[in-house]
N, C-alpha and C positions, 0 to 999 in steps of 0.2 A: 504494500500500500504506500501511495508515495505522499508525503508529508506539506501538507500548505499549512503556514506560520501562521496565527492567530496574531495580528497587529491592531486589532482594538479598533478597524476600519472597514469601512463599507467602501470600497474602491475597486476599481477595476484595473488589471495590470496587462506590462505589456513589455515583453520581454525580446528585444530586437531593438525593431525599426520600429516608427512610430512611437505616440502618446496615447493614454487615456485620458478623455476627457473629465474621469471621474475625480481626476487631482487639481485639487485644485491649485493653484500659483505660492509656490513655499519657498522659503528663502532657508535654503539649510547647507549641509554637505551633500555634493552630489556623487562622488565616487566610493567607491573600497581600496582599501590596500593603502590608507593616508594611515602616516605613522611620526610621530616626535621620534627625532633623534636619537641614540641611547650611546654614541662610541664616536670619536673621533679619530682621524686618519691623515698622514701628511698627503696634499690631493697638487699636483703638478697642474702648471699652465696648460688651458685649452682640453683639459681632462672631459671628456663628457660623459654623464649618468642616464640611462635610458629606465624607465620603472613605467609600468602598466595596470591599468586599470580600468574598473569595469564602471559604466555610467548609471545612475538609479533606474531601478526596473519599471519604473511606474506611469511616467510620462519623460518626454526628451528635457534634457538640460542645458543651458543658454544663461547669458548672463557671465561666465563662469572666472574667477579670480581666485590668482594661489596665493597663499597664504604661507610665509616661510618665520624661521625662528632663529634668532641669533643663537642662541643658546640649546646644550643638550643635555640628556640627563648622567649622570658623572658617575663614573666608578669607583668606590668608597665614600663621597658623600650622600652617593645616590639623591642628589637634588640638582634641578637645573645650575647650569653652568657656562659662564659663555665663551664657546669657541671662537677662534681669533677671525680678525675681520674679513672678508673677501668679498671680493665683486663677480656678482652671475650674470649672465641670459640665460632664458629659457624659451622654449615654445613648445607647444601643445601639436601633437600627430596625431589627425585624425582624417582619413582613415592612412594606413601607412601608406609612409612614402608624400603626406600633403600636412606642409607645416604651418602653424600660426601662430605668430609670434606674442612674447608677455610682455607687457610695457608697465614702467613703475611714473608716470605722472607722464607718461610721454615717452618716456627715457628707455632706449635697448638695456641700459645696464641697471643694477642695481647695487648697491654696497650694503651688504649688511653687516653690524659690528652690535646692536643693539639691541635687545626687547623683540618684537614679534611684526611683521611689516604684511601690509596686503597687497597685491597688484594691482592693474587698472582692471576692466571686462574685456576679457580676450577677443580680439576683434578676427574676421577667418579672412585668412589669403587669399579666398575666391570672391566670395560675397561683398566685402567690406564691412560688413554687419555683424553682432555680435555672435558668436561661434555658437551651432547649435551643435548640440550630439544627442543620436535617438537615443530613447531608452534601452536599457541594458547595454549599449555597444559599447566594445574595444577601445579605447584609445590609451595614446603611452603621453609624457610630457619628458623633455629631453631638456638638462640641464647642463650649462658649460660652467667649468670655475675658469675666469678671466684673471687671475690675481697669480703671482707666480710662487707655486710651492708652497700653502699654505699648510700648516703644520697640525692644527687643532682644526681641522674643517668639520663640523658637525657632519653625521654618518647616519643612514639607516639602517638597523643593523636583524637581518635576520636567522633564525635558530641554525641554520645553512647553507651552503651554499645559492646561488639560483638554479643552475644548472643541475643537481642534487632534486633541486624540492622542484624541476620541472616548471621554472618559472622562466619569461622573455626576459628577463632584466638583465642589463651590461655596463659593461662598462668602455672607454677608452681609456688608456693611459695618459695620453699627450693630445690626442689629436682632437680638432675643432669637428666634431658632427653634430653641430646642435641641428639644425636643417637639412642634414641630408647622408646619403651613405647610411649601411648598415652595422646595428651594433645588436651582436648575439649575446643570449645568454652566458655569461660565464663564471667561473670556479670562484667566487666571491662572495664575502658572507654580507657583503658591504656596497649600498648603491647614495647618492643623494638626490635633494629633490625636495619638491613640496612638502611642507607640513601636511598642509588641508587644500585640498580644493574647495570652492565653496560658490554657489550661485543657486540659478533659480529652476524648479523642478517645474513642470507647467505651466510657464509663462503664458498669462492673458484665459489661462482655464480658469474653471470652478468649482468646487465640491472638497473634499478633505484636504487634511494638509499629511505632506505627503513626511514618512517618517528618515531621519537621521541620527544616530548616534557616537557619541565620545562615550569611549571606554578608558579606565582609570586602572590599576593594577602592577602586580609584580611578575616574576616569571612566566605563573599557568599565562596570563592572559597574553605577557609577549610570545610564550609558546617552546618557551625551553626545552627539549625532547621529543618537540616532533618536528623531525628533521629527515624523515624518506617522502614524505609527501606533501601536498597542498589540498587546499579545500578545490570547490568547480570553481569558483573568479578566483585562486591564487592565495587563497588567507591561509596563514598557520596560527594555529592553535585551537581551542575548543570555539572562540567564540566567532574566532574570524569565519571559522567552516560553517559555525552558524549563521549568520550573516551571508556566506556565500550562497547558502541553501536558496533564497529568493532573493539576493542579491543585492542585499541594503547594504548603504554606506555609512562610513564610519572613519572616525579618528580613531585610532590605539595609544594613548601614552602610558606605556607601561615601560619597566625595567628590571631587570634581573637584579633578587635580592634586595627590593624596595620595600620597607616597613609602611605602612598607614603612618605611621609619627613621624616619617620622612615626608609625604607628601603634604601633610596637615600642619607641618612645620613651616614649609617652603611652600605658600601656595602664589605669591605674586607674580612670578613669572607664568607661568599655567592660567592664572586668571587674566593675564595681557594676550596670550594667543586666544582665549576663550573668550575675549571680549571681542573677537575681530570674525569671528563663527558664529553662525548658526545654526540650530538642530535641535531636535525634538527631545531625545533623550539621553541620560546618561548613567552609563553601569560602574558600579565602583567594588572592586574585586580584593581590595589588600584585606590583609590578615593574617595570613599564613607564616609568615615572617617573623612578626609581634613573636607569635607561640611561641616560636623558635628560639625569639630571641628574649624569651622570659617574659613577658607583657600579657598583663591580665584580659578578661574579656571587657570588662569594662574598661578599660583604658582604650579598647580597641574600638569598642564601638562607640566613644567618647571621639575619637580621632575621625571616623567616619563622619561623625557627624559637621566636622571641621571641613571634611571635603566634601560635604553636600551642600556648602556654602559657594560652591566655586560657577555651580550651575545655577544659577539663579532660578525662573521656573521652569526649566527640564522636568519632566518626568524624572524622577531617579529610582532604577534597578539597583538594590543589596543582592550580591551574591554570597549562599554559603560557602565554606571553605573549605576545599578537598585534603587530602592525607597527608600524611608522610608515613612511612611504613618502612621498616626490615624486611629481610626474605630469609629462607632457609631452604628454597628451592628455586632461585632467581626470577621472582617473584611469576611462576607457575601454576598458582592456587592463592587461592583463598587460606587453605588451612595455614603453608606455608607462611604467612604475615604476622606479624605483629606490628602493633604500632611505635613509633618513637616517642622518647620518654622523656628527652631532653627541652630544656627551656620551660616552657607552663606546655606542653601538648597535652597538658590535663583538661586543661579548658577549652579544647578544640569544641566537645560536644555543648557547652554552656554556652560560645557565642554561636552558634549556630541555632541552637534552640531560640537565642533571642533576637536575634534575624527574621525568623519564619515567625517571629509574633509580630512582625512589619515596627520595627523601629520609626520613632518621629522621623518626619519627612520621604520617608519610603514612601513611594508606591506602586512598587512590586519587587516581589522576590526573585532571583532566577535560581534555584535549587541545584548549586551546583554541585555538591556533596550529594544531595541524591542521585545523581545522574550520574558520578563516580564510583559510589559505595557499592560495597556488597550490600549491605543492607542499611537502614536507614540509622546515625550513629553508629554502625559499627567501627568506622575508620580504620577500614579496611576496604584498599581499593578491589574493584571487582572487572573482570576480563572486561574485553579481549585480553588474554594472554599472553606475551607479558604485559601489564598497563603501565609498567613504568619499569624504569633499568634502574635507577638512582635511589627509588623510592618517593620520588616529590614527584617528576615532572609526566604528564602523560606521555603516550609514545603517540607517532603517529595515528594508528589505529586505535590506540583509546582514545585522543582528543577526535575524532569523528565519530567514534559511537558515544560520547557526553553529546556530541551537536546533535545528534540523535533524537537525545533524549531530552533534549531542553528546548525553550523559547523564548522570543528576543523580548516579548511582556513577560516570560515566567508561568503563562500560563499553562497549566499540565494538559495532551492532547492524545489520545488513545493512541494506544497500542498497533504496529505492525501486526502481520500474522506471523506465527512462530517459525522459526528457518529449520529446515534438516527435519524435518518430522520421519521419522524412522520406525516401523515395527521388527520385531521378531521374535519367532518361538522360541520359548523356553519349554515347554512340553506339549504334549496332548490338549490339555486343559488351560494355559496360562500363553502371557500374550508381554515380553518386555517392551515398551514404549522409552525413546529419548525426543528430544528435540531441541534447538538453538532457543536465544532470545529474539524479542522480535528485532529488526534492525532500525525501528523508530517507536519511540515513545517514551511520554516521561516515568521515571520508574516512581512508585517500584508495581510492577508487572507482578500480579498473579493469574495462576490458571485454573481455567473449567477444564478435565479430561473427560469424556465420556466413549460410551462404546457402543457398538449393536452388532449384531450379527447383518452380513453384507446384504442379506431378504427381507430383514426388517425394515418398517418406515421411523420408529420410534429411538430414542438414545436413550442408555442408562447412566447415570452418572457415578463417575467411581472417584472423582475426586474437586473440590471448588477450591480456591481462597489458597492454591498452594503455590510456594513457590523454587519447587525443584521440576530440574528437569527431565527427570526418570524415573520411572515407577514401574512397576509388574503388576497386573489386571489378572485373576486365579477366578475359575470355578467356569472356566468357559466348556463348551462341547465339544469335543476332537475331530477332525475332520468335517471343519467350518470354516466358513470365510467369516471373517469379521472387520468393521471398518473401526477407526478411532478417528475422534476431531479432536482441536486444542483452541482451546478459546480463552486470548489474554485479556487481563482487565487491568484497568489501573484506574487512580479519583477523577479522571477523565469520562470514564465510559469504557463499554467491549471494543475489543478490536475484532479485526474479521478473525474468525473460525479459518482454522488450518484445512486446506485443501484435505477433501478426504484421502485416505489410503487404503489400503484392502490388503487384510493377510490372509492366510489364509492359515492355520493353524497346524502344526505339523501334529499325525496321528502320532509319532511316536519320537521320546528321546529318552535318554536314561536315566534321567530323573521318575521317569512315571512308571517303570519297573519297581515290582513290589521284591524287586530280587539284582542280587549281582550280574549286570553285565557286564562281558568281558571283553569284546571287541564289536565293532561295526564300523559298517562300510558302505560307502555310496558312492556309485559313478557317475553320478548326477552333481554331481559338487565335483568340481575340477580343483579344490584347494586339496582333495581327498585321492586323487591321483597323478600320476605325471606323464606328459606326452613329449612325444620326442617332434620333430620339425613336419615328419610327415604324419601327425595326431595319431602315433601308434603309444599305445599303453605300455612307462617303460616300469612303471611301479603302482600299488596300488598302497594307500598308505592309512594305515592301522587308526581310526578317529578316536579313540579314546584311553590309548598309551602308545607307547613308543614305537612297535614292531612292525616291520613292512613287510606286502608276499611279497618276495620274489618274483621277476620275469621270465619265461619262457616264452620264445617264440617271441611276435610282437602284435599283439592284441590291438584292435583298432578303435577307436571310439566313434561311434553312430553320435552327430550330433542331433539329429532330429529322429532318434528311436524310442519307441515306447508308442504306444493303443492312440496316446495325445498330441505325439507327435512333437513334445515341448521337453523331452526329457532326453539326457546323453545317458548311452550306453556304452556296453562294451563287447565287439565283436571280437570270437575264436577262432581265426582258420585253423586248420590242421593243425597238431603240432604244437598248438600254443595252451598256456596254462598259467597260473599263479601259483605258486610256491613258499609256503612258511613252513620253517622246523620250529616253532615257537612255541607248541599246543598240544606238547605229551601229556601236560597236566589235563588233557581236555577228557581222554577215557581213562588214562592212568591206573593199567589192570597189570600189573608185575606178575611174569609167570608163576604159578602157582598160586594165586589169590582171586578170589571172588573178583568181578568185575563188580563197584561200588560208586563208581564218581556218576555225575549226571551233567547233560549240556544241551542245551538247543541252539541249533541251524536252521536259520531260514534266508531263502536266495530264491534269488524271479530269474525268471531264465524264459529263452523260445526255444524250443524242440525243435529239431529238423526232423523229418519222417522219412525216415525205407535206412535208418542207421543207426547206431545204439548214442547218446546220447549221456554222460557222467555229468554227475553235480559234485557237490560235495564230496571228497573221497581221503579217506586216512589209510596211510601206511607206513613201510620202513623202507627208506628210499637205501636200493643198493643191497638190500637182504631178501631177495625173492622166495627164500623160503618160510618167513612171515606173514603175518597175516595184513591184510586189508578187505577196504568197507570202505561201500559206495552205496550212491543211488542213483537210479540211470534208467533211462526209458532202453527199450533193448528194437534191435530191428526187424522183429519176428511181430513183436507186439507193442506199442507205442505207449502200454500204460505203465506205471512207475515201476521200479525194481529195485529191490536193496539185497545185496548181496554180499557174500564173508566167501573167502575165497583160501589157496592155500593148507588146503585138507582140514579148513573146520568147518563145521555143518552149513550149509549154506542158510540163509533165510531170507525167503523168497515171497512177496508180498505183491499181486497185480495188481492194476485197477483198470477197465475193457479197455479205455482208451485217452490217450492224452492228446487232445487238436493240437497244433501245428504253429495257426497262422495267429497265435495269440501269444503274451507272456502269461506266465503261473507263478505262484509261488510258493514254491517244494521247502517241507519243515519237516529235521529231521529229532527226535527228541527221545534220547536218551537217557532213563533213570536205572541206574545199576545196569544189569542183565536187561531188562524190559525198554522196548523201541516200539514206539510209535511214530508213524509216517501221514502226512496232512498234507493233498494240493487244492489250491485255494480257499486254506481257511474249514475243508472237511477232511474227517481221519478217512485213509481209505486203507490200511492196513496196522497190523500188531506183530508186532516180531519178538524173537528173545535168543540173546547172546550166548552161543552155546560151544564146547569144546574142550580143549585142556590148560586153560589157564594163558594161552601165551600168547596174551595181545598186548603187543609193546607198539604202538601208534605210536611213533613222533613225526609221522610230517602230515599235514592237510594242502590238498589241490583243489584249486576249481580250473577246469577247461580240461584235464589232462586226455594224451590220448597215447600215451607211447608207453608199450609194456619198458624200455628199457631203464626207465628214468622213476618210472612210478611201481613197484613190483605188484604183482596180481594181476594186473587191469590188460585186457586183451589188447594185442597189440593193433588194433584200428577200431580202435574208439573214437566216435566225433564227437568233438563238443559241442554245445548249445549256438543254436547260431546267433544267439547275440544274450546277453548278461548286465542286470543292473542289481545292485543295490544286494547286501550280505550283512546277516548278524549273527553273531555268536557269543549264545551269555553262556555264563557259567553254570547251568544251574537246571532243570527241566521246566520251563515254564510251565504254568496252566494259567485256567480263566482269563478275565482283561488283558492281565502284563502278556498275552500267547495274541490274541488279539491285536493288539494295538504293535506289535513286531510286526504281524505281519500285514498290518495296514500300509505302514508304513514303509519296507520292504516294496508292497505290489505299490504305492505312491512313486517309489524310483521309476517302475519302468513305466506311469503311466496308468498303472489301474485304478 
């Protein structure tokens, strides 16, 4: 769901070319990306600064004059400061490649050494008329320093490079391009330029006034740590990306490591560029610093109240104050965090609380601790993954999902649909659900989960008001489809319901065995075996301990085999077979002793007709005078067969007939002495283990056909002309746990 800003306006916007007429004629700041200085740099003659910037969304801009500042904000006093004096021009590119020159009372050049200065109304090189720019568009402004080598040149300084954060901005070293020539992006954390742009947003319109804002703050808002990317118009940090979302403008004077008692101390300078601006609103973001630096809540919001002096009637947004946190797993989780203890960080939670009770002259909150935290107080940052490296500053990816989550009034605004919605079985009966957060809305998000079976019209609800992401749904019916939604909420309202999903429930896993199983297998799951270049089967691999068969021969996988046609199997030509010595423990009958262990086998397989066909088969691979046991359609008569070969009694079990052009699925089930034989789900024989004690079984095959390799087994036996899906528990199942095996078993190939 895509997110439109709640700005307290009935207006109509316009994002391009063209005005709405719904703005009315407002004297404010008309771009983004205008920023106070925070660093200064020795800047050489004819140097030129190129910076870009996007025009307000709302109606075209006209009128339009920069607004530049002698002074910037200082490293260890962190208060304005003024850099030494030089003389600029500038001109405004709009569109590239077409320049308009800035005139200071007439004059190409301007000296600035003092206080904060404004230009005339940019007049356009085509027109002669005052320079219009549609709404939303492009344009860059290109400034020269004319003064040779100036030492302290006030600097914009951002969290990275341009070229890093993907932005046009460049620079020259030396040369004169205020007018003309191209200047790229480059490796610079550092460009100059206008403070503020500033003029008129729908000149000669009517109807609202159209919004602008000065943002006030320390590092979070100049954006320390997010330094891989940009917002859509170019802003870094939480708020700039917010702002870029529908593309308001804005001033930023923030600076790394700025207390509230720094700017509340020093406000004169700040209040001479802010006397030369216009604009509607103003956010003021310090605090985090205070903590730091030992400073009570009251002291802090005693200082804010110093800087809510400097706007006269603005609107002014209090923002709450995001973390500082440890890690023990670089900051990976939630659990991993703890918060920092140093300076007063005790009172993170008490000014924040008294924030959100809208302090004098507030009016509105922007919740920025909600829209960072795990939870609300807890001061503890919450994903994306890592949200911070340092422990204070967002990363790029956390300061775009806070813009996310917040608005430029503070107002809270429902929830996205939830991302990643994922099902999967955990058994017969039970259904694990996950899902992401949404990728908009103010927190804090909780959720509706409910569920129905995929034929019903109705939802059950299995869970309201929670706020994790994973849970397990139990008591469903096996071999069903079932759909889940997720529907988030927050003080906002619901957000939309998660796209339905449809699982379908697996009849069988080994949880839902009321007994030891020991192994199983699916060729339907390619994580479960391994194919070679030409999709022949080179291993089959054990899903629930270590053990793999063995290859023989090179088995191929049918990927559209089974009754459904959606299912991969696995083809035996001649020859070929799977192989494990792992499973002497499986009849475990030492000569001269009672046959006593018990196991069940069940495996789907298709018959070929007019040839004898082996399933399952145990023997002593290499000792042909040993015994083996199988079960096999024969080529005389196509119904099943289980056979003991090797001079001990045979046991011979028919059923009329086995069809052909289908899979089955053959269970062979073994309690001491006593064998019972079941294809699809009906017993069609009873057998019992009989001789003189010496069944020493240690190997199991499926496919095999070659007496040499496998002892007993005739020497042209064919295997099954194609095989999915094998389990082998420990144990003789009956009732459901017999059941739900072999459901699931004939689900491999399709049944």
């Amino acid at each position: 769901m895509s997110l439109s800003l709640s700005l307290g306006l009935s207006i109509g916007k316009s994002y391009g070319s063209g005005s709405s007429s719904a703005v009315g004629e407002t004297s404010g700041i008309v771009a983004n990306r205008l920023q106070a200085p925070t660093a200064v740099g020795t800047i050489q003659a004819n140097a030129t600064s190129r910076r870009v910037h996007y025009a307000h969304p709302q109606a075209a801009i006209t009128d339009l004059q920069c607004v530049d500042t002698a002074w910037y904000i200082a490293d260890g006093t962190l208060v304005p400061t003024n850099g030494d004096s030089r003389s600029i021009k500038r001109y405004i590119e709009y569109p590239d490649g077409v320049f308009h020159q800035v005139l200071w009372s007439g004059l190409a050049t301007k000296t600035i050494s003092t206080g904060s200065v404004k230009s005339d109304v940019v007049i356009s090189s085509v027109t002669g008329q005052p320079l219009i720019i549609p709404a939303g568009a492009k344009f860059a402004e290109r400034t020269v320093n004319l003064t040779s080598s100036v030492t302290n040149f006030p600097l914009i300084e951002m969290p990275a490079n341009n070229s890093t954060l993907g932005l046009e901005d460049g620079n020259t070293a030396s040369t004169d391009l205020g007018n003309s020539g191209t200047i790229s992006a480059d490796a610079s954390l550092y460009t100059f330029g206008s403070t503020c742009i500033v003029g008129k947003i729908g000149k000669g319109q009517t109807g609202p006034t159209a919004k602008s804002y000065v943002v006030v703050g320390d590092s979070i808002i100049f954006s320390q740590g997010d330094i891989t990317s940009v917002g859509a118009k170019g802003g870094s940090g939480w708020f700039a990306r917010l702002a870029d979302r529908t593309g308001m403008p804005y001033l930023k004077i923030a600076k790394k490591g700025q207390n509230a008692s720094d700017l509340a101390g020093a406000t004169s300078s700040v209040s001479g560029l802010l006397a030369l601006i216009s604009y509607t609103d103003a956010v003021v973001e310090h605090g985090i610093n205070d903590l730091r630096n030992g400073r009570t809540a009251a002291q802090i919001l005693a200082d804010h109240q110093t800087i809510y002096a400097l706007f006269g009637s603005a609107n002014i947004g209090q923002c709450t104050l995001t973390t500082r946190t440890d890690s023990t797993d670089s900051y990976a989780s939630v659990s991993g965090q703890t918060t920092k203890t140093d300076g007063n960080m005790a009172d993170l939670t008490n000014v924040n609380t008294s924030i959100r009770a809208l302090p004098a002259n507030v009016d509105f909150v922007i919740d920025v601790a909600d829209g960072s935290m795990s939870a609300r107080n807890s001061n503890i940052w919450a994903g994306p993954f890592p949200p911070v490296l340092d422990g204070t500053h967002p990363t790029s990816a956390k300061a775009a999902d806070m813009a996310n989550r917040l608005s430029l009034n503070g107002a809270a605004f429902a929830p996205s649909a939830v991302n990643s919605l994922a099902i999967t079985g955990t058994g017969s009966t039970s259904l694990a659900f996950s899902f992401a957060i949404p990728t908009t809305g103010s927190q804090y998000i909780t959720y509706l989960v409910e569920y129905k079976r995929t034929i019903d019209s109705s939802w059950t609800q299995f869970v309201t008001g929670s706020s994790a992401l994973t849970g397990t749904i139990t008591g469903l019916t096996a071999s069903t489809s079932y759909d889940i939604r997720v529907t988030p909420s927050n003080s906002a309202g619901s957000g939309t319901s998660s796209t339905v999903t449809q699982s379908t429930v697996s009849t069988f896993q080994p949880l839902d065995l009321g007994a030891s199983l020991g192994y199983a297998w699916d060729a339907g799951n390619t994580s479960k075996v391994t194919v070679d270049g030409s999709n022949n089967v080179t291993a089959m691999t054990e899903l629930y301990s270590t053990n793999t068969l063995g290859i023989g021969g090179a088995p191929a996988i049918i990927t559209n085999g089974g009754q459904t046609g959606n299912k991969r199997v696995i083809d035996f030509p001649a020859g070929a077979y799977f192989k494990g010595n792992n499973f002497q423990g499986l009849l475990d009958i030492p000569d001269g002793s009672t046959a006593t262990s018990a196991f069940t086998v069940v495996e789907a397989g298709k018959c070929q007709a007019g040839v004898t066909n082996r399933f399952s088969f145990w023997g002593t691979a290499g000792a042909a005078t040993l015994a083996s046991f199988a079960m096999r359609t024969t080529t005389s008569n196509r119904g099943i067969s289980v056979i003991e070969v090797n001079s001990r009694a045979a046991v011979t079990a028919f059923q009329s007939v086995v069809e052909t052009s289908n899979y089955h699925v053959f269970t062979t089930i073994k309690n001491g002495t006593s064998l019972i034989f079941r294809v699809d789900g009906v017993q069609v024989a009873t057998g019992t283990l009989v001789g003189d004690g010496s069944w020493n079984f240690n190997d199991f095959y499926i496919g095999t056909s070659s007496g040499a390799s496998t002892p007993g087994t005739p020497a042209t036996v064919f295997p099954p002309d194609a095989y999915s899906g094998l389990v082998i528990a420990r144990t003789a199942l009956t009732g459901t746990d017999l059941t739900n095996v072999e459901s699931w078993v004939g689900a491999t190939a399709g049944l």
